[in-house]
Every structure is written in C-alpha cells, then in structure tokens.
C-alpha positions in Angstrom: -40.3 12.0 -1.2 -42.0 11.0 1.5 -45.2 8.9 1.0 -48.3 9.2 2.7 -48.8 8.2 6.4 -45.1 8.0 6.7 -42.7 10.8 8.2 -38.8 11.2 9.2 -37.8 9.6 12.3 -39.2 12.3 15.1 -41.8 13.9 13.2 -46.0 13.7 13.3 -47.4 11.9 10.2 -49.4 13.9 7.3 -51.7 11.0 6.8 -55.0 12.0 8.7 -56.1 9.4 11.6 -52.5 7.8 11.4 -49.8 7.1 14.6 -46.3 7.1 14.0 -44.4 4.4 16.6 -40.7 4.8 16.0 -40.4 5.6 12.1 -44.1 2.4 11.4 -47.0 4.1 10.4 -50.0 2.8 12.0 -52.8 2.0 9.7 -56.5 2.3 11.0 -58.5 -0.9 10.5 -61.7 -2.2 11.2 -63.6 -5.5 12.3 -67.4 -5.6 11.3 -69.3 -8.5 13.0 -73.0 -9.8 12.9 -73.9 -12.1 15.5 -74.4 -15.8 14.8 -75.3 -17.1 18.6 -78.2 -16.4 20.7 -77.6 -13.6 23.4 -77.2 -15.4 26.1 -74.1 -17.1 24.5 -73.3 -14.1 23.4 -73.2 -12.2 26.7 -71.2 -14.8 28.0 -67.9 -13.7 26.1 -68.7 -10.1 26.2 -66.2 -9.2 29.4 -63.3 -11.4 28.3 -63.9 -9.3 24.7 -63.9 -6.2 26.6 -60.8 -7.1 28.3 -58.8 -7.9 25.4 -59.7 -4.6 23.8 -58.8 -2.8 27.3 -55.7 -5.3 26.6 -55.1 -3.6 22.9 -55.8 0.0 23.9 -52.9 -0.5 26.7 -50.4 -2.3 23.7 -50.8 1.6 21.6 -53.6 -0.3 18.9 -55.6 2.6 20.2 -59.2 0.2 20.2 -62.6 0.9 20.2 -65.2 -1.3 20.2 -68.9 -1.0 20.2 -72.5 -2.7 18.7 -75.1 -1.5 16.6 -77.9 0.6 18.2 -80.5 -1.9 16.4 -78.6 -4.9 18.0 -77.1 -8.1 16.1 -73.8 -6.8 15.3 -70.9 -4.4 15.8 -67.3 -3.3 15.0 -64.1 -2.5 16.7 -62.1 0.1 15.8 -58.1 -0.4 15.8 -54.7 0.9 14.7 -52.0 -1.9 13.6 -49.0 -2.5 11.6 -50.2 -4.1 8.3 -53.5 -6.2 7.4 -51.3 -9.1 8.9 -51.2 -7.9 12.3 -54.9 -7.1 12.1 -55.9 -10.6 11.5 -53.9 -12.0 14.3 -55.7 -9.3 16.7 -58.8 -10.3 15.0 -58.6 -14.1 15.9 -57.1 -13.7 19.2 -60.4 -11.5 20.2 -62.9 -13.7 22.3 -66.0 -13.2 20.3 -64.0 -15.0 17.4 -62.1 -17.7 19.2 -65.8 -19.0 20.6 -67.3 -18.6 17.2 -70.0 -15.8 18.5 -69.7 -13.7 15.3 -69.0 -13.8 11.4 -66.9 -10.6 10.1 -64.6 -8.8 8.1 -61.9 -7.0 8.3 -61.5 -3.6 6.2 -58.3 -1.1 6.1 -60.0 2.3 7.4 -58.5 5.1 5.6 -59.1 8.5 7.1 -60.0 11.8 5.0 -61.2 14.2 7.2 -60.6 14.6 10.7 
C-alpha cells in the first residue's frame, strides 16, 4: 500500500502540491506573520529576508514569500521534510531572528491543483 504523498523510489507522488527528493515526500508548509515593529525597522531586514528565501528556493524548499495587500503582515510559502525542519527554517529567517514579526506555522495540505 502506498500511503499518500509517498511513491516507489523513481516515481511522481499522488499527493497533490507534493515533491518527491530521493524516496522523502515534501510536505507543503506555511509561515503566517503580523508585524510587531514600525516600518522602518521593518524595512530594514526585508533584503536579508529576501535573500534567505532566494537561499531556500536554491536548497529545493521551493519558497515563496509575500505580504498582505492591506499591509501589517504576510506569509511564506515552503516545502520541507517534517514540521521539524519547518521550524528551523522558520527561526533561521531574518524577520524572526530580529523579532520583526509574531507567527505561526501551519502544514499546508493541497486538494486541488
């Protein structure tokens, strides 16, 4: 039997959204911030954030990143091994190691693509 989001050595994945590296299924996951610094603090940190998700994207996580057309808050968008992995990305990324933003973190499951 083989159980969702995982596949035999080789072969795509039938879970929706998902990437197979070697035979590890990729989960989707997702950080949802709310600024809790002025702007101008903010802004500060934005390119180093911007890095490390270019940094992510080039490691397979497969990263997006983004902010809320209303302002004050935002997400980014990434694939890792297990809700373990996604914390460690989580507090290596700028925005949380200078304290700009309070978040969570969510496993994203995909139903439709």
């Amino acid at each position: 039997m083989t159980l969702p989001g995982s596949a035999p050595h080789g072969e795509k994945s039938s879970y929706p959204g998902s990437s197979i590296v070697g035979r590890e299924f990729m989960p989707w996951f997702v950080k949802i911030e709310k600024g809790i610094v002025d702007k101008s603090t903010f802004d500060r940190f934005v390119p180093a954030h911007k890095t490390y998700v270019k940094e992510l994207i080039s490691q397979g996580h497969q990263a997006r990143t983004g902010y809320w057309g209303d302002f004050g808050g935002g997400m980014m968008l990434f694939q890792a091994a297990n809700l373990e992995e996604a914390e460690t990305i989580v507090a290596q990324d700028p925005l949380i190691q200078n304290g700009c933003v309070d978040y969570q973190i969510h496993e994203w499951r995909i139903v439709v693509e």
